[in-house]
Backbone as CSV, one residue per row, in Angstrom:
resi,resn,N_x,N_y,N_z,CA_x,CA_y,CA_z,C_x,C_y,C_z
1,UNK,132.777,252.220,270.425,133.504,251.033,270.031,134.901,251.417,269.544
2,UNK,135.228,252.334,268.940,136.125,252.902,268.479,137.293,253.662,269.471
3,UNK,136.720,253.689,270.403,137.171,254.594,272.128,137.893,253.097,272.350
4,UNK,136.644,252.378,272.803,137.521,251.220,273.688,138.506,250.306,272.697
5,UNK,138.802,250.101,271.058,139.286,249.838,270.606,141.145,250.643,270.387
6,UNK,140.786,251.664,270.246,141.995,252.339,270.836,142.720,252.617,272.039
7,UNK,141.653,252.257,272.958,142.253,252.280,274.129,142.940,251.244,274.355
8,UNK,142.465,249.977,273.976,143.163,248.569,273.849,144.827,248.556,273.054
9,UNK,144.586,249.382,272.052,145.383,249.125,271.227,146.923,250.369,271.800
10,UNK,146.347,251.451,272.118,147.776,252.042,272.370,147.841,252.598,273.679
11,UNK,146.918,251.859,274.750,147.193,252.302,276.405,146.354,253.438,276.363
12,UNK,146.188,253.765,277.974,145.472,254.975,278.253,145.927,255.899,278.627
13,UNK,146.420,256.264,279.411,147.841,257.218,280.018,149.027,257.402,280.046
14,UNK,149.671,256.031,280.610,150.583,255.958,280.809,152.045,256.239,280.266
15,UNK,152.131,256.292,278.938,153.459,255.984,278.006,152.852,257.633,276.919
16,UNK,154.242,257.250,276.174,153.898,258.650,275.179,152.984,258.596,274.398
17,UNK,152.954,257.751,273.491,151.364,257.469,272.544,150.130,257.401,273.263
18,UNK,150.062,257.150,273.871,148.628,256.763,274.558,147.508,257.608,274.588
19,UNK,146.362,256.932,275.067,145.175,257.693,274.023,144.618,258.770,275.075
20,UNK,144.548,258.928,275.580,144.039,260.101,276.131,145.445,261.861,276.238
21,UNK,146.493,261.199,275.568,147.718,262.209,275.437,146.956,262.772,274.451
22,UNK,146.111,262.573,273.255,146.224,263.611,271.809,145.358,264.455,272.766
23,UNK,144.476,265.232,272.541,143.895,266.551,272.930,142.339,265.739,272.012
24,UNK,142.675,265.700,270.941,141.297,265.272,269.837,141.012,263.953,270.705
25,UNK,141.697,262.854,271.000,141.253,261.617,271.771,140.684,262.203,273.310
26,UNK,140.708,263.144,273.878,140.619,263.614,275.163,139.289,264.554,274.722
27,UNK,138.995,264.966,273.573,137.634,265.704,273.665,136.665,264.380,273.094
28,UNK,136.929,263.684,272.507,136.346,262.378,272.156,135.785,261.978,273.148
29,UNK,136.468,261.532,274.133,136.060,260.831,275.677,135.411,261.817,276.319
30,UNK,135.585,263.295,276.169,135.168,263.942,277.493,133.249,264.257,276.730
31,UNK,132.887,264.226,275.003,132.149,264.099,274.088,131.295,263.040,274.461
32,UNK,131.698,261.714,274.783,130.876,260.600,274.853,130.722,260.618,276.392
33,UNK,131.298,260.910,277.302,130.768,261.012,278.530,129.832,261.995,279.171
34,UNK,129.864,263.270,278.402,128.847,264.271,278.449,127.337,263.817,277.841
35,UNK,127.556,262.891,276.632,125.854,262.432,275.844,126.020,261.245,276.905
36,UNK,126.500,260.439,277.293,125.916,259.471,278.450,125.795,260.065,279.707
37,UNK,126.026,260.945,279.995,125.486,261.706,281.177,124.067,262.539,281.071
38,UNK,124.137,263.243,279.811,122.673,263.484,279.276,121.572,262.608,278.921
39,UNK,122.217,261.626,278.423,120.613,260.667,278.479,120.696,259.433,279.654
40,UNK,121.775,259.193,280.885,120.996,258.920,282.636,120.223,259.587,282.576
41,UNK,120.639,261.071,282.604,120.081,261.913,283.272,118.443,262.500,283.205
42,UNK,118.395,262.447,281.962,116.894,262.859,280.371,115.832,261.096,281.186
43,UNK,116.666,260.310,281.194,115.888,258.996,281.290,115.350,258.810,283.108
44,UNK,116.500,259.243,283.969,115.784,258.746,284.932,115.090,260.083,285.749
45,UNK,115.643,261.275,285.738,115.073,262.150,286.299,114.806,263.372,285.084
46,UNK,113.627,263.394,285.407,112.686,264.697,284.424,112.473,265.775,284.545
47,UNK,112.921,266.123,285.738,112.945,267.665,286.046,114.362,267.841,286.549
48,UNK,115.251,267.671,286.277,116.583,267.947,286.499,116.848,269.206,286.219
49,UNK,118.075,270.375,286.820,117.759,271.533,286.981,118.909,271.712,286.049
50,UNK,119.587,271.144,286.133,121.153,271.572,284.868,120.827,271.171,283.823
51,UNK,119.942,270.710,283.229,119.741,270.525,282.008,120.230,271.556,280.747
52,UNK,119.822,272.414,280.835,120.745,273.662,280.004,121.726,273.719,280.161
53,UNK,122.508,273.542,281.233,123.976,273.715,281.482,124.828,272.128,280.678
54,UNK,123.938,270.945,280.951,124.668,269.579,279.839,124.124,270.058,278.634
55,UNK,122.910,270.609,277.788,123.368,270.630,276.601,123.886,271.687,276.192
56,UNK,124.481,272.967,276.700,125.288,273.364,276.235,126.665,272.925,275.965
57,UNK,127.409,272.096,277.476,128.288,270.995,277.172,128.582,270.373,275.933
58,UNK,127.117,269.775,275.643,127.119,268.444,274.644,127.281,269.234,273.283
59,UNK,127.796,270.776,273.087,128.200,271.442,272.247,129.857,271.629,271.697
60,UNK,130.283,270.576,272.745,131.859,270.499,272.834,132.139,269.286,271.671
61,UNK,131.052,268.437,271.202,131.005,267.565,269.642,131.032,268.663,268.338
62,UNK,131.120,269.879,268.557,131.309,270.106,267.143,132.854,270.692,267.430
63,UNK,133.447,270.412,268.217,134.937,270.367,267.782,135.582,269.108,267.344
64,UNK,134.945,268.088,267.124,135.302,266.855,266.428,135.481,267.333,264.815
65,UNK,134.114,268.314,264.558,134.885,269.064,263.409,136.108,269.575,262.738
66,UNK,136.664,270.176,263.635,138.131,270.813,263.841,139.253,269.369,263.719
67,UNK,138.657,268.505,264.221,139.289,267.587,263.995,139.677,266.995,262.877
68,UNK,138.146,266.957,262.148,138.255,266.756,260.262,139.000,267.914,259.784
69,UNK,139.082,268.634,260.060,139.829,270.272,259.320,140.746,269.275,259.479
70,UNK,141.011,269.277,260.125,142.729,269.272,259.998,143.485,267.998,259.609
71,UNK,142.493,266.938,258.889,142.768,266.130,258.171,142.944,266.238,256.620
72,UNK,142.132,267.134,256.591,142.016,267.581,254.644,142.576,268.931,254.378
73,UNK,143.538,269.113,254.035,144.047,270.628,253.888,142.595,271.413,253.019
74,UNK,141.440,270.561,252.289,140.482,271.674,251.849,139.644,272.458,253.090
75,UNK,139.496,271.365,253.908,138.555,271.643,255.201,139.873,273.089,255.921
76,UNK,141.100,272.943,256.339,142.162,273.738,257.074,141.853,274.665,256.448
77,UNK,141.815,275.249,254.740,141.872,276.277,254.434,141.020,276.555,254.309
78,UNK,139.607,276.203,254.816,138.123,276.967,255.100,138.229,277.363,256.642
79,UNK,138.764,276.669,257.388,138.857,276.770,258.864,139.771,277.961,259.079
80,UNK,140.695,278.052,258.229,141.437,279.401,258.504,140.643,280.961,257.954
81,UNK,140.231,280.606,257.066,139.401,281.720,256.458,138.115,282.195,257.324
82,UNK,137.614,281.232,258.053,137.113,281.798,258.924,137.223,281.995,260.469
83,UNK,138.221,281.849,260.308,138.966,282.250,261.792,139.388,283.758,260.995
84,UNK,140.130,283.823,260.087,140.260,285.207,259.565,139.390,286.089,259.697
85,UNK,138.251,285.788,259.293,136.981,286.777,259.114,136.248,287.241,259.964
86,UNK,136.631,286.375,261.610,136.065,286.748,262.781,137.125,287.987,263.345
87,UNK,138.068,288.433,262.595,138.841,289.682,263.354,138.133,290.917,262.510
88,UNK,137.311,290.988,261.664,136.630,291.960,261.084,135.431,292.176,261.708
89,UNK,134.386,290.704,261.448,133.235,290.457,262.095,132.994,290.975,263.951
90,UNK,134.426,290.679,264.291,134.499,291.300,265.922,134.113,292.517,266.095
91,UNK,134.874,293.108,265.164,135.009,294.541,265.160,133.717,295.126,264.782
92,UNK,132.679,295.135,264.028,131.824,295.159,263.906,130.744,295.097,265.011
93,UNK,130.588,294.095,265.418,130.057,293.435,266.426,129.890,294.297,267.711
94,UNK,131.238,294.459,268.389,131.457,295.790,268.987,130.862,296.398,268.963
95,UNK,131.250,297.246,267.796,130.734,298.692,267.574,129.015,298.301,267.572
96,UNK,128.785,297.656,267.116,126.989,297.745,267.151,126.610,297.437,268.788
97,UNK,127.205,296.509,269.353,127.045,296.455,270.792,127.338,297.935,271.813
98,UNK,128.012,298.658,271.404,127.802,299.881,272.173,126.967,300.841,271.639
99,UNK,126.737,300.620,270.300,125.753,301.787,269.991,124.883,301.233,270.511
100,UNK,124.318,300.085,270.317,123.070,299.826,271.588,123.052,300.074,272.604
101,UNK,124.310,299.995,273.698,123.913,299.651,274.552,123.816,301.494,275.251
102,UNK,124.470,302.317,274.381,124.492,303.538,274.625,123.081,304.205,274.453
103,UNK,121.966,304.086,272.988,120.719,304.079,273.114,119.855,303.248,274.366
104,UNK,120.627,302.427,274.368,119.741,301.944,275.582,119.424,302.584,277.078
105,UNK,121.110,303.539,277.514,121.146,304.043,278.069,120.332,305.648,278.054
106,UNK,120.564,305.967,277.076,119.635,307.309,276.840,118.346,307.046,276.986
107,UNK,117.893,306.338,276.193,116.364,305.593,276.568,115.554,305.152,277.884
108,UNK,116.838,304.521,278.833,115.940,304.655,280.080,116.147,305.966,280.830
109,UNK,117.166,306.967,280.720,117.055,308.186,281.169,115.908,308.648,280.913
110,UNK,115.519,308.932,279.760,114.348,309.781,279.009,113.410,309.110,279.666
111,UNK,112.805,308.030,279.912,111.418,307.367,280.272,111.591,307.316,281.792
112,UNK,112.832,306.636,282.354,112.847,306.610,283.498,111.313,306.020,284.193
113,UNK,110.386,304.691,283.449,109.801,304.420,284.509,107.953,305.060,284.204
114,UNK,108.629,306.234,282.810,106.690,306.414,282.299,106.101,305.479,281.491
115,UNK,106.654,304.548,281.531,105.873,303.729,280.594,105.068,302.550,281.248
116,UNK,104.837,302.730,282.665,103.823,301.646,283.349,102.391,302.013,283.097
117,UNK,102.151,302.691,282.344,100.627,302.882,282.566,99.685,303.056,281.178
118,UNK,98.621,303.022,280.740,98.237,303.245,279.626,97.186,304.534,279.605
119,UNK,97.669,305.443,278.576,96.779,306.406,278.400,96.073,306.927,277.419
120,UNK,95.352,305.661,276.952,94.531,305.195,276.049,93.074,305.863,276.342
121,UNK,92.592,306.215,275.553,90.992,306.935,275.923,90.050,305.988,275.188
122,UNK,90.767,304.483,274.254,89.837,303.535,273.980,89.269,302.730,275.214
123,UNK,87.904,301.787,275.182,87.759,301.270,275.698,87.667,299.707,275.775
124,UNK,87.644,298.942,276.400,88.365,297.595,276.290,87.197,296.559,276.925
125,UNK,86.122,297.531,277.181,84.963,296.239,277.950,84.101,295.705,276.281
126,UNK,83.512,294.905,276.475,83.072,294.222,275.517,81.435,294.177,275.941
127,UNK,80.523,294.686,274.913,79.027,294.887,275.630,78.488,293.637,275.244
């Protein structure tokens, strides 16, 4: 209601104000057309194969958040602080992602493929 009320009120394209020019009015619309595409879709067909692929989409509503940031300078200066904290957290991140992925690599060298079989001397029948 709020979509088509602004759209009324300051045009859709055409001119400089108009509502689909802000970026926040353009994830708004592209927000409400993704959840009405998810529930056609949820309602008339039940095995639909993109289903994971729209609700990850329908993950593009928590940048309406970003939107409140940047109405309240308290919300901006939490939003910056953690945009800050992701250039540490990266770094981190990293580094644990290659030490894995480097054990990981040593690990299938070493086994290479012995681990299909069991060499268990228990027995498993039930009398």
């Amino acid at each position: 209601l709020e979509m088509i009320i602004k759209i009324i009120t300051l045009g859709l394209v055409l001119h400089k104000g108009a509502y689909l020019r802000n970026i926040w009015n353009f994830i708004d619309v592209l927000t409400i057309f993704i959840s009405g595409v998810y529930i056609f879709l949820s309602i008339n067909f039940e095995n639909f194969v993109y289903f994971r692929l729209i609700k990850m989409l329908r993950l593009i509503r928590l940048l309406r958040l970003l939107k409140l940031s940047w109405r309240f300078s308290y919300f901006k200066d939490i939003t910056f602080c953690v945009i800050g904290a992701l250039k540490g957290v990266t770094l981190a991140y990293t580094f644990v992602f290659f030490t894995l992925v480097s054990f990981s690599c040593v690990g299938m060298k070493l086994y290479q493929g012995n681990l299909d079989y069991c060499a268990s001397s228990f027995s498993t029948e039930i009398n």
